[in-house]
C-alpha positions in Angstrom: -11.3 -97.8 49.1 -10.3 -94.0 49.4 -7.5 -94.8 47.2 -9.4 -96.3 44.5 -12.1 -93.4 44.1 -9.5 -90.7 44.0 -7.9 -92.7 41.0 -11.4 -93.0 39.4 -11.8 -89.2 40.3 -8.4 -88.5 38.4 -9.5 -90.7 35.5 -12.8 -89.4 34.8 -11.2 -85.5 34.8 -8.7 -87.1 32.6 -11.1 -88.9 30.5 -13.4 -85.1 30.8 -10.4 -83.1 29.7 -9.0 -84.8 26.8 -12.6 -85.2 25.2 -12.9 -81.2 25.6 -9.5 -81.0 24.1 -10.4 -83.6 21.1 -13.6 -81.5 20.7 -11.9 -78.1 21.1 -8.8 -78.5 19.3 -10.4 -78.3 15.7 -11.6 -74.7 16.4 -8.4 -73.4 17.9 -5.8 -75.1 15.3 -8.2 -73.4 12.4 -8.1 -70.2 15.0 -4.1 -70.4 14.9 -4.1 -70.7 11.4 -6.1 -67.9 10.8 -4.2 -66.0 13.1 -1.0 -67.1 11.7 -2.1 -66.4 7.9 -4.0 -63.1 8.6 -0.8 -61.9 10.3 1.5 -62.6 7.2 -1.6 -61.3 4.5 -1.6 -58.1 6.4 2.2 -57.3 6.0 1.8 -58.2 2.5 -0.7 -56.0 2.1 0.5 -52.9 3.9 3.7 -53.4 1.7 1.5 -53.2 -1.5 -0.4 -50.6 -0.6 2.9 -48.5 0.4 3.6 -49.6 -3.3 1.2 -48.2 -5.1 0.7 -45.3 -3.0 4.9 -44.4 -3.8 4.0 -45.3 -7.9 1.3 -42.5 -7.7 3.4 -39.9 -6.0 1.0 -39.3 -3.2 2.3 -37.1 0.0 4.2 -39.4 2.0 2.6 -37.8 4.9 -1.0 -39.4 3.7 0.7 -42.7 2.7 1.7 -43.1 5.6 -1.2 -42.3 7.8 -3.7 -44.1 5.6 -1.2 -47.3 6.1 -1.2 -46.9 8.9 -5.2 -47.0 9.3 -5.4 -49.7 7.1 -3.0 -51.8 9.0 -5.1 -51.1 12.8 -8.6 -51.9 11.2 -7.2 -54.9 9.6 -5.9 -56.1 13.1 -8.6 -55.5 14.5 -10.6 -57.4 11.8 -8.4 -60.1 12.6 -8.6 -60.2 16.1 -12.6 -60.3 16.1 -12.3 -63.1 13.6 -9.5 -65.1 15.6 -12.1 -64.5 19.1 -15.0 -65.6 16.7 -12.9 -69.0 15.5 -12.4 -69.7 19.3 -16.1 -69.7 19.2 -16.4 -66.7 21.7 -19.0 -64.5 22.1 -18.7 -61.4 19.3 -21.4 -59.0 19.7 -20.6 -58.5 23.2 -17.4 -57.4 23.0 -18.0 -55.2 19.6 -20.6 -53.4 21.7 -17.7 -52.9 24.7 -15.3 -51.3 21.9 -17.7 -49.5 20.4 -18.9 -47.3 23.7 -15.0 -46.8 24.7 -14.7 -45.8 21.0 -17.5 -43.2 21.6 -16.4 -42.5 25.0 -12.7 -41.3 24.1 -14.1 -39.9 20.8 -15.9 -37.3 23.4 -12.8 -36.4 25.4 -11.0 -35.7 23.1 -13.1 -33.5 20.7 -10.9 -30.9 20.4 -8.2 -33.7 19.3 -10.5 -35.1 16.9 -11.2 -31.3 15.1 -7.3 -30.9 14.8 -7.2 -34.4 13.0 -9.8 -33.6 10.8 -8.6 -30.3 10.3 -5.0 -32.3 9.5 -6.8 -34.9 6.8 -8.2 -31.8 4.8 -4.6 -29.7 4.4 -3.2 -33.4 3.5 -6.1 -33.9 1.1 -6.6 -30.7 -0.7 -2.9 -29.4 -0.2 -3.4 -26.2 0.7 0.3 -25.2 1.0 3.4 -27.9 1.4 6.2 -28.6 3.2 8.4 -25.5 1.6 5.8 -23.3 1.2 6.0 -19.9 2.8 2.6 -18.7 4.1 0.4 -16.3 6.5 -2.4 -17.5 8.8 -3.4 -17.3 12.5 -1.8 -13.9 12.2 1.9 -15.9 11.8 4.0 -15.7 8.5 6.5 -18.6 7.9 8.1 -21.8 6.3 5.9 -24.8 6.9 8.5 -27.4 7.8 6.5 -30.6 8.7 2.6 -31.4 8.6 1.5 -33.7 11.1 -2.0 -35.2 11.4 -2.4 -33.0 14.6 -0.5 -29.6 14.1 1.8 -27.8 11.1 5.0 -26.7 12.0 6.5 -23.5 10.2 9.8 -21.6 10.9 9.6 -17.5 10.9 12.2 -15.7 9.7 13.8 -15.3 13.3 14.5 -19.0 13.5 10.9 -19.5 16.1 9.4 -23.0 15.5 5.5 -21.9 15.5 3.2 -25.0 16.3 -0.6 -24.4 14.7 -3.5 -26.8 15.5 -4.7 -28.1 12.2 -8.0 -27.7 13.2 -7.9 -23.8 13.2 -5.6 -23.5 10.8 -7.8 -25.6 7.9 -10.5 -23.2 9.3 -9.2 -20.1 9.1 -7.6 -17.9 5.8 -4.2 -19.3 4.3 -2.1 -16.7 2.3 0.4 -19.3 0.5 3.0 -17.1 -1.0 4.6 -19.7 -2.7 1.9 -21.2 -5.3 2.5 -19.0 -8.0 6.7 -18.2 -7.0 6.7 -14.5 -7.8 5.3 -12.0 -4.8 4.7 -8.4 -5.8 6.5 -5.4 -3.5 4.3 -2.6 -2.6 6.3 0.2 -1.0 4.9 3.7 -0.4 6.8 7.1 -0.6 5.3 10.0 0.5 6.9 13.0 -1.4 6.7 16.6 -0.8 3.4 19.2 -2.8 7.2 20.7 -4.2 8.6 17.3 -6.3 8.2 16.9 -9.5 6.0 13.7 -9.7 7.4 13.0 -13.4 10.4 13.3 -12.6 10.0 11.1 -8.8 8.8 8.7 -11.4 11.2 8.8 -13.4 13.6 7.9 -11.0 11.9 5.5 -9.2 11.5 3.3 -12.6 15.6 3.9 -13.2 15.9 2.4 -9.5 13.7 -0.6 -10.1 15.5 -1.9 -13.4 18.6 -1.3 -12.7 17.9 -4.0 -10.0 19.1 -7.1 -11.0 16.5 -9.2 -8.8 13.7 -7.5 -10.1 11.4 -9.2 -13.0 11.1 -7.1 -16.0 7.2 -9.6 -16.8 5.4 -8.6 -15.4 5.9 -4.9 -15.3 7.2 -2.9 -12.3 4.6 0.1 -12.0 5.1 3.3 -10.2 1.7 5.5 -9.4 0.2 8.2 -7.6 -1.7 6.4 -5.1 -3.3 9.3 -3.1 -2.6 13.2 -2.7 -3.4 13.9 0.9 -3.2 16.9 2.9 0.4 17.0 3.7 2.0 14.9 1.1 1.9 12.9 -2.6 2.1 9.2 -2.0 3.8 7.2 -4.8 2.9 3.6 -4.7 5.9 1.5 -6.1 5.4 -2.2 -7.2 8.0 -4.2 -8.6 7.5 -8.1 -9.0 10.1 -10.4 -7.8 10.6 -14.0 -7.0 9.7 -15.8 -3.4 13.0 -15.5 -2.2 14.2 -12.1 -3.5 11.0 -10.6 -1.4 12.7 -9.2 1.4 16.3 -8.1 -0.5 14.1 -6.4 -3.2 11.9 -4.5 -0.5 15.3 -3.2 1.7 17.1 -2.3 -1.6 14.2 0.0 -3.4 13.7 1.7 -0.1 17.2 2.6 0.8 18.2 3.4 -3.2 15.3 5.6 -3.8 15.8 7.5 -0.8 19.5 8.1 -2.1 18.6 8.6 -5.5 15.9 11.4 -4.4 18.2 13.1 -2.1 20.7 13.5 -5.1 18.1 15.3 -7.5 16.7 17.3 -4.2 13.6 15.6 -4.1 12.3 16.0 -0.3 10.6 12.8 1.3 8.1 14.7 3.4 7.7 13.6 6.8 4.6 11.7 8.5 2.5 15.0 10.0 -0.2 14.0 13.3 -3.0 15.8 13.2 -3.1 17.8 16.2 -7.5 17.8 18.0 -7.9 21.7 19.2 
């Protein structure tokens, strides 16, 4: 008798479970397929938009950043849709992953600026990889923009790591937008020299420099006569990469060429408090 109801126990969870699965099985073969296709549609997808991103030259730091955005949201579009197909319970679960969305959203604020900060210098472009520029009190060659930080290389061979967030914040001097810089040297000359003549040989120094541009045109001018000394302000124009070459060689050739015609550089004089 025992026997017989345990094998009419087994039969009716038999009976139970294969009616669930005739019921069920509709939604999770459509839920497979779904899964199966969005899967395949989203690497077509990503592959397009990586096309068409390449055709319009875009900076393949933003191509790939926005692919990969595109690709997480459509996962998760997928996944929400595959849970939905099983005929779970949505609004539940969105409202879960939108408070751990807020609640890692406010640790990590300071992340969040930087990021920001990182999708405006890719946006707007204000300098590139290559470009030599000045902020946060740094000068260098920006080797690599990230989403987070930009990387630039000083002219000692230092890697220099600056949070995007400051840096799209603050004042950028990109010295390599228009690709000519202009020198501006000071020589202060004694009450005694001949300022045609210092002139004079200041301009002979600039063009006979083969780095220096003749447009547009080096200057030489009295900048200020204080109480110790005439100041000539010289400013030849030169390319990027000739800066620091041109700003040595005018220094040391117009100190020779004034010690040849007796011209006296006039030393810096402290005021002394009585």
């Amino acid at each position: 008798m025992r026997q017989l109801l345990y094998i009419n126990t087994i039969q009716n969870y038999s009976e139970g479970f294969i009616k669930v699965l005739l019921d069920y099985s509709p939604k999770l073969i459509s839920a497979l397929i779904l899964l199966i296709v969005g899967i395949y549609g989203i690497r077509f997808i990503n592959k397009m938009v990586k096309k068409i991103m390449i055709k319009r030259n875009l900076d393949p730091t933003l191509s790939k950043f926005l692919a990969d955005i595109l690709i997480w949201v459509l996962r998760v579009l997928l996944f929400v849709s595959f849970i939905s197909k099983l005929g779970i319970e949505t609004s539940s679960f969105v409202a879960i992953l939108g408070a751990a969305g807020l609640a890692v959203g406010l640790s990590l604020q300071g992340s969040l600026s930087n990021f920001a900060g990182g999708m405006l210098i890719i946006l707007f472009k204000p300098f590139r990889v290559g470009d030599s520029i000045e902020a946060q009190g740094v000068i260098g060659t920006v080797t690599e923009i990230q989403i987070f930080i930009t990387k630039l290389l000083s002219a000692n061979n230092q890697t220099i790591f600056i949070p995007n967030g400051i840096l799209s914040n603050g004042i950028i001097t990109n010295f390599s937008v228009a690709g000519i810089r202009r020198v501006d040297l000071v020589f202060s000359l004694s009450y005694e020299t001949d300022i045609k003549l210092a002139k004079e040989i200041v301009m002979q120094v600039m063009q006979n420099h083969s780095k220096i541009l003749t447009t547009p045109e080096p200057l030489v001018t009295v900048k200020d006569l204080s109480d110790t000394a005439i100041h000539l302000a010289i400013r030849p124009w030169t390319k990027n990469e000739d800066f620091g070459i041109v700003s040595s060689d005018i220094l040391e050739n117009c100190k020779t060429a004034f010690e040849e015609q007796g011209i006296k550089i006039q030393p810096f004089v402290r005021g002394i408090s009585k």
